[in-house]
Backbone bond lengths (Angstrom), bond angles and torsions (degrees), N, CA, C in turn:
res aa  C-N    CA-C-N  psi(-1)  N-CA   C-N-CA  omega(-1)  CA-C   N-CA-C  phi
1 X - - - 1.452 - - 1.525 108.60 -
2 X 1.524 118.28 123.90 1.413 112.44 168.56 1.638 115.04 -65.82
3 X 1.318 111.82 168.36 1.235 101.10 148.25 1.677 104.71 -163.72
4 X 1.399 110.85 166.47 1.227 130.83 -171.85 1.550 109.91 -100.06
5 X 1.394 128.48 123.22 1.344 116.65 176.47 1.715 81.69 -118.26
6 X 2.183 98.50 141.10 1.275 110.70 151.09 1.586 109.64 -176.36
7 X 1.363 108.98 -174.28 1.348 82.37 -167.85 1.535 121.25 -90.25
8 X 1.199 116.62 168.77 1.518 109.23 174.59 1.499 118.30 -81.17
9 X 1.553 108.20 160.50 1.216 112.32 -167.86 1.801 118.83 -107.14
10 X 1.091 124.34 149.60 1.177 112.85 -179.67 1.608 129.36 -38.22
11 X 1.079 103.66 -32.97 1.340 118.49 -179.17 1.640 122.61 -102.06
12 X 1.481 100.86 38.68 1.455 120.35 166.53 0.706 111.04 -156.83
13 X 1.870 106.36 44.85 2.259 109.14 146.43 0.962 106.57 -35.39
14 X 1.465 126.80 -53.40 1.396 101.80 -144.63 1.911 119.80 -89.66
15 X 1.224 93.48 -11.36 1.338 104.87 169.91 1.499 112.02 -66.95
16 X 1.299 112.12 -61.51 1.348 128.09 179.90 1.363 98.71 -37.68
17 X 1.537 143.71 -62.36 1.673 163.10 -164.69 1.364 86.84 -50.81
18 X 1.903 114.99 -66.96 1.483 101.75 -160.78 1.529 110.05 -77.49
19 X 1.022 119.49 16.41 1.771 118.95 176.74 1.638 96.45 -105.55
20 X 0.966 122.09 -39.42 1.556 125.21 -170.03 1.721 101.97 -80.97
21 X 1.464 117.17 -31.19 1.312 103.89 170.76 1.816 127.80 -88.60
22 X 1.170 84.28 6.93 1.962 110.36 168.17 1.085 101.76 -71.29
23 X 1.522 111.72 -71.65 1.423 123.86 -156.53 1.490 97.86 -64.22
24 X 1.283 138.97 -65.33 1.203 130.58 167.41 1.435 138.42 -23.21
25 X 1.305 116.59 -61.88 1.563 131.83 131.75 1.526 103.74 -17.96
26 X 1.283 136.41 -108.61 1.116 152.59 -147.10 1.698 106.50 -46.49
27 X 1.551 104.61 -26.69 1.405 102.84 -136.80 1.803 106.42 -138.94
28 X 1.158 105.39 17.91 1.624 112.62 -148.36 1.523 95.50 -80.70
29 X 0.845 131.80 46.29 1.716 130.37 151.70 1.871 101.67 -130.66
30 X 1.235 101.77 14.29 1.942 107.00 172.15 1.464 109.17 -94.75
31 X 1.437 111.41 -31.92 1.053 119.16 -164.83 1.778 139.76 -109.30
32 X 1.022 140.43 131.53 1.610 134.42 -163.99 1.997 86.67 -73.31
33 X 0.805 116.84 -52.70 1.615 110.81 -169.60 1.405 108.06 -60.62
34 X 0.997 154.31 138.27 1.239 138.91 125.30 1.620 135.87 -67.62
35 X 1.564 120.05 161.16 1.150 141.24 160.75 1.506 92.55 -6.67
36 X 1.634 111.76 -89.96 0.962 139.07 -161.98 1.466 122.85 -28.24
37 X 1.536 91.72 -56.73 1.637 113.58 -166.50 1.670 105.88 -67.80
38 X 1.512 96.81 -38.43 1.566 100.97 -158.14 1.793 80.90 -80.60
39 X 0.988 155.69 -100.37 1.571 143.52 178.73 1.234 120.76 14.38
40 X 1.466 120.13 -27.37 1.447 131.21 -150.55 1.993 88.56 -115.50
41 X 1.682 129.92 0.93 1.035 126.24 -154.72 1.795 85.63 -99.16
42 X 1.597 103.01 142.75 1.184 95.39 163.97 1.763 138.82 -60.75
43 X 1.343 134.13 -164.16 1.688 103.32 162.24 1.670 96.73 -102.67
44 X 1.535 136.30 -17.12 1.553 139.62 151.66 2.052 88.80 -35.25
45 X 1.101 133.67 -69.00 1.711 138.55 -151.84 1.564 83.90 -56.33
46 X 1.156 113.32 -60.09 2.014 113.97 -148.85 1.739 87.55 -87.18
47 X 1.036 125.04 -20.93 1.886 109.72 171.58 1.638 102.72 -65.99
48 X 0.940 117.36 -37.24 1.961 142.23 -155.28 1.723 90.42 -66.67
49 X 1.607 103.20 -66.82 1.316 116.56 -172.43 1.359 119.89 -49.36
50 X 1.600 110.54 -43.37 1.674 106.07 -162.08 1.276 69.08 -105.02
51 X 1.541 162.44 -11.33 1.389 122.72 164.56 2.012 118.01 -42.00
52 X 1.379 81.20 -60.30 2.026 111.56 -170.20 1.323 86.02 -53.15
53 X 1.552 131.13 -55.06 1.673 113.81 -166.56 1.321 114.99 -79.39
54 X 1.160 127.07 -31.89 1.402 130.41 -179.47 1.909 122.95 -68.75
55 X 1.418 104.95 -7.58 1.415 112.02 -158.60 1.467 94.10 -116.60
56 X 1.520 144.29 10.35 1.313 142.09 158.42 1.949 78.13 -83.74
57 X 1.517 99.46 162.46 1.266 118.41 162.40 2.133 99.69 -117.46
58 X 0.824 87.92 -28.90 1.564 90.96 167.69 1.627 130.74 -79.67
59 X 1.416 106.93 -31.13 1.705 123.81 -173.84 1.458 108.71 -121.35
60 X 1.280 115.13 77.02 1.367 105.83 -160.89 1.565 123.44 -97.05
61 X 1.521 134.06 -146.63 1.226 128.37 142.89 1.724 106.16 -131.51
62 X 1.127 103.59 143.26 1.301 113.09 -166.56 1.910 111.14 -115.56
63 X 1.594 107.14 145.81 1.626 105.56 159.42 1.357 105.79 -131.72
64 X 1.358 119.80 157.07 1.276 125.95 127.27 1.617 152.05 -65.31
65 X 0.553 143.37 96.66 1.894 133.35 -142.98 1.505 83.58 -105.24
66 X 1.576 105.49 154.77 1.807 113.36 159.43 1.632 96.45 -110.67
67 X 1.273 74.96 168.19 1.919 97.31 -178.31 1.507 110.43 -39.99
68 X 1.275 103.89 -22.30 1.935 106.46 -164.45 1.583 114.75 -111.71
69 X 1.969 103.41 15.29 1.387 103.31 176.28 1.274 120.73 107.43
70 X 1.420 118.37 -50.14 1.529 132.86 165.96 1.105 105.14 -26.85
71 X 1.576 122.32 156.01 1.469 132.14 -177.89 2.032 89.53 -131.58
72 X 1.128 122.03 88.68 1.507 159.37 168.90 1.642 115.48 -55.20
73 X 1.374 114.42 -34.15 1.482 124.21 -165.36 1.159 108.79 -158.89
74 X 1.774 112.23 156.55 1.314 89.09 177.23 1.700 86.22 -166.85
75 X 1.443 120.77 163.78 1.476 127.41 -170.08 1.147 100.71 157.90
76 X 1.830 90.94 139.23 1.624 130.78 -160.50 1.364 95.82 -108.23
77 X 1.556 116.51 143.21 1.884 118.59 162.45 1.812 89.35 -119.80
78 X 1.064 128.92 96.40 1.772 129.21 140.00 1.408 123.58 -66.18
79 X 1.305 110.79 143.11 1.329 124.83 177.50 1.565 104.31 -60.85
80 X 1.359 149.82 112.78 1.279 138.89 149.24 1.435 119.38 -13.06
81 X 1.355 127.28 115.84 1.429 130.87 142.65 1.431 124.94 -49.15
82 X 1.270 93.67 -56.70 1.400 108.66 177.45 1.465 132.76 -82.96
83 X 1.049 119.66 -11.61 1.768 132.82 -175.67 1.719 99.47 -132.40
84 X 1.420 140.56 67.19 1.354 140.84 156.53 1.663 100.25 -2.01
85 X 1.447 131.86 116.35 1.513 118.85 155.76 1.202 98.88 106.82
86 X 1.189 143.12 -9.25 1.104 161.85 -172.44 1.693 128.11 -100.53
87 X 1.199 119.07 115.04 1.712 113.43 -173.81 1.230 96.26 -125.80
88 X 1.345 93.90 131.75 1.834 115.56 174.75 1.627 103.42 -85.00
89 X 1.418 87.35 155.05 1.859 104.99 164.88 1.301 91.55 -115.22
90 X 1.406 114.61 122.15 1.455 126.88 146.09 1.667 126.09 -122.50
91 X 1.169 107.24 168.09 1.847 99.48 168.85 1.809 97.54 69.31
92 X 1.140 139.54 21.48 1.403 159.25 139.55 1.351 95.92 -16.87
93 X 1.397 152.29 125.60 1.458 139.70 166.27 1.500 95.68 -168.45
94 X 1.336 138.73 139.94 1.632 127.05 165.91 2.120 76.00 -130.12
95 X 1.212 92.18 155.98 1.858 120.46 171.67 1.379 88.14 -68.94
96 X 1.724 114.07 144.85 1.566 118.12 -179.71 1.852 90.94 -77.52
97 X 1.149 129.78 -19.55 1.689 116.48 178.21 1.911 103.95 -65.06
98 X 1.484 130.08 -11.07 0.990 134.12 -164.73 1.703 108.13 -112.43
99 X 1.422 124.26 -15.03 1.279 114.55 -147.13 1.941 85.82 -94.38
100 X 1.498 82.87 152.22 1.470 106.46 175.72 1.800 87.61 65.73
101 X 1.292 112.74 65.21 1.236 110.62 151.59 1.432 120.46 -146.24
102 X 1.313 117.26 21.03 0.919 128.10 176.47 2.024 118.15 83.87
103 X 1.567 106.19 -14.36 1.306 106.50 156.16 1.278 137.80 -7.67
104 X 1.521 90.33 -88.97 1.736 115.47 -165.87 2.110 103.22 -53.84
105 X 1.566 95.24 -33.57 1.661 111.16 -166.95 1.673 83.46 -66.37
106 X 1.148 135.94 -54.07 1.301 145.70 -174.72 1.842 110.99 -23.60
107 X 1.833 82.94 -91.07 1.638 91.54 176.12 1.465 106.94 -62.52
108 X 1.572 139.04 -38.13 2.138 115.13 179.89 1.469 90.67 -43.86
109 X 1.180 132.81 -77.36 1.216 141.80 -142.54 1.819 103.21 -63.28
110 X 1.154 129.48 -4.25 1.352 138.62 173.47 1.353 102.83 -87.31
111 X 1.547 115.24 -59.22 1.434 130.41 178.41 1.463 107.57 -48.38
112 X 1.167 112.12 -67.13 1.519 129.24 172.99 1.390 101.81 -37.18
113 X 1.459 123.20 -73.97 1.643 118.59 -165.98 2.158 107.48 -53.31
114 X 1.534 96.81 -49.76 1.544 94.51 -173.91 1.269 118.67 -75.17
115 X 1.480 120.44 -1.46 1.723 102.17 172.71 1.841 99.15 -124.72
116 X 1.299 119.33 21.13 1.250 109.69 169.33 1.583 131.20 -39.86
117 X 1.238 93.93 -45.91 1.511 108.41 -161.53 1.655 113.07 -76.93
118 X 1.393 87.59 -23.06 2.056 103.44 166.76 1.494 96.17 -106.39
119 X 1.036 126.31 58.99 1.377 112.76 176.63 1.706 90.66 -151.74
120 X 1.311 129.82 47.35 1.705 112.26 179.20 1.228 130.31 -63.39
121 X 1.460 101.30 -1.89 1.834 94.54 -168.65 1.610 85.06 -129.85
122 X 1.588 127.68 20.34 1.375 129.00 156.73 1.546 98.93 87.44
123 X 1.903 98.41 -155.74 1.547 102.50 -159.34 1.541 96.45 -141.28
124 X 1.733 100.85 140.42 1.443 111.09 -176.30 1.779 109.11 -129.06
125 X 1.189 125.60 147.13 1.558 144.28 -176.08 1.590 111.49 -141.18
126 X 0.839 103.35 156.46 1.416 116.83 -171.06 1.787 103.67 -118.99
127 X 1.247 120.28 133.44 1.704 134.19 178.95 1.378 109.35 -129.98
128 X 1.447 108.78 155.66 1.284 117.46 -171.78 1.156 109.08 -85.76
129 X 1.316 137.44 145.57 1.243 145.65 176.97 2.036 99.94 -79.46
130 X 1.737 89.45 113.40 1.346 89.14 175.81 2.063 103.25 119.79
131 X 1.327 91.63 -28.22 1.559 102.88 176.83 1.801 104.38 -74.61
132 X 0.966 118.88 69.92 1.636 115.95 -175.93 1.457 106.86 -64.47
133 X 1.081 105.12 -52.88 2.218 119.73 -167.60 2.625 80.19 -56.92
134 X 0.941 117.91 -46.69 1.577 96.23 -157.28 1.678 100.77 -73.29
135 X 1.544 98.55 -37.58 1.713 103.14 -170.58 1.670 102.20 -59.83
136 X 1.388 116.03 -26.08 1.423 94.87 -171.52 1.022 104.88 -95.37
137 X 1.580 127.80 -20.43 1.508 114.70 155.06 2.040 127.60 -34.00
138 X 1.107 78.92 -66.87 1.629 99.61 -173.83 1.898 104.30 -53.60
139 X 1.488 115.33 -42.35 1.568 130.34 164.11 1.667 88.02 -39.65
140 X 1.520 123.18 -81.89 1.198 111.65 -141.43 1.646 118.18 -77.65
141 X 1.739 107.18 9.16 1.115 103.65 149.09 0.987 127.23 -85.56
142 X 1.542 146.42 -7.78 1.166 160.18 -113.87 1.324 140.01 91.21
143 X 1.087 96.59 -66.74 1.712 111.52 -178.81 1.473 112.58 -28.90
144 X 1.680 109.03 134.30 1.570 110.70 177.31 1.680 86.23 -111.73
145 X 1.474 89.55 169.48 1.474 116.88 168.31 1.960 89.99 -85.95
146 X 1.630 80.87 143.80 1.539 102.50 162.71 1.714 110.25 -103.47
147 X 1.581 101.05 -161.40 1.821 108.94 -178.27 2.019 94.29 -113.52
148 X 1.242 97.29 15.94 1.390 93.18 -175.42 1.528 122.24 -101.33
149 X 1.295 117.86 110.20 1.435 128.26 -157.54 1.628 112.76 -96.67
150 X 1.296 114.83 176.46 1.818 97.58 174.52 1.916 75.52 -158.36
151 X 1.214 112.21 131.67 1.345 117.87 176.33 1.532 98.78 -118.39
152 X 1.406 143.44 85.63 1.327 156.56 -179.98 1.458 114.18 -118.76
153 X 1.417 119.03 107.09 1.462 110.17 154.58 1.048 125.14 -34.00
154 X 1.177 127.83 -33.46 1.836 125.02 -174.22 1.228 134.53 -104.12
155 X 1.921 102.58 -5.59 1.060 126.06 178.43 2.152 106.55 -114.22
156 X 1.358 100.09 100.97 1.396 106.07 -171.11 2.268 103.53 -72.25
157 X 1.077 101.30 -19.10 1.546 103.18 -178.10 1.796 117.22 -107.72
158 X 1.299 91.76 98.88 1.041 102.77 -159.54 2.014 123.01 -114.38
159 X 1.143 86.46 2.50 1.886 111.22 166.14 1.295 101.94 -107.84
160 X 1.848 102.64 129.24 1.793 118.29 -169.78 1.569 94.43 -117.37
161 X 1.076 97.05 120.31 1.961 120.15 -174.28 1.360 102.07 -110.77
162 X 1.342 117.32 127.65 1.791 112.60 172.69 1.744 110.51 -132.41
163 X 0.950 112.19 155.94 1.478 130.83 -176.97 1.892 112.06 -111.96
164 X 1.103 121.06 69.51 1.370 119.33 -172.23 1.360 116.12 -89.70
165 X 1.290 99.49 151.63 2.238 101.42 -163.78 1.303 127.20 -51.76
């Protein structure tokens, strides 16, 4: 299956929604949001969202498309709140028809190339403790594990991995 990684456009909320409510579905111990919550978002909330993500040229939101249209993958780079210089990967998800195909490596490495230059102190994500198959993904792009933990009921990813320049 080919596929196309780039970013999405403002004017495919709603695509973006039904890919993000896949991954959720499919995947809901990956994620701080749930199923639930994100269902419960208005379509004003998910216009709002891929407005704010789509309008960095550096921090973007990203898909993968296959040859037949499908939206397969999908991953966010945000500017850090918390770490100045810093761009997060969030929203990380590839379709299990996609995984171990080199996808997901596709769009980081898109994210990675387009917000480098706003990114001086690099890029950090958070993994679940227990997720071995993603951490060594994210390892063999770079990313190390840190000593920095997050023990949150609501937050299931709780090992902070960074990729610094």
């Amino acid at each position: 299956m080919d596929v196309t990684v780039r970013r999405v456009r403002p004017e495919e909320t709603d695509r973006y929604r039904e890919v993000r409510l896949r991954a959720l579905a499919e995947d809901p111990d990956a994620f701080a949001t749930t199923h639930e919550q994100a269902l419960a978002r208005l379509p004003a909330e998910w216009e709002d969202l891929v407005a704010r993500w789509t309008a960095d040229p550096a921090a973007s939101l990203w898909i993968a498309e296959a040859d037949d249209g499908r939206w397969v993958a999908l991953a966010a780079g945000v500017r850090s709140d918390d770490e100045p210089g810093t761009i997060e990967l969030v929203q990380v998800w590839s379709a299990p028809e996609v995984r171990r195909t080199g996808v997901a490596r596709r769009i980081l490495e898109a994210i990675i190339a387009a917000g480098r230059d706003a990114a001086p102190n690099g890029f950090g994500l958070w993994v679940a403790s227990g997720n071995d198959g993603a951490a060594r993904f994210y390892e063999s792009i770079g990313f190390v594990a840190t000593t920095d933990f997050v023990a949150k009921p609501f937050f299931p990813c709780d090992i902070r991995m960074v990729l610094r320049p």
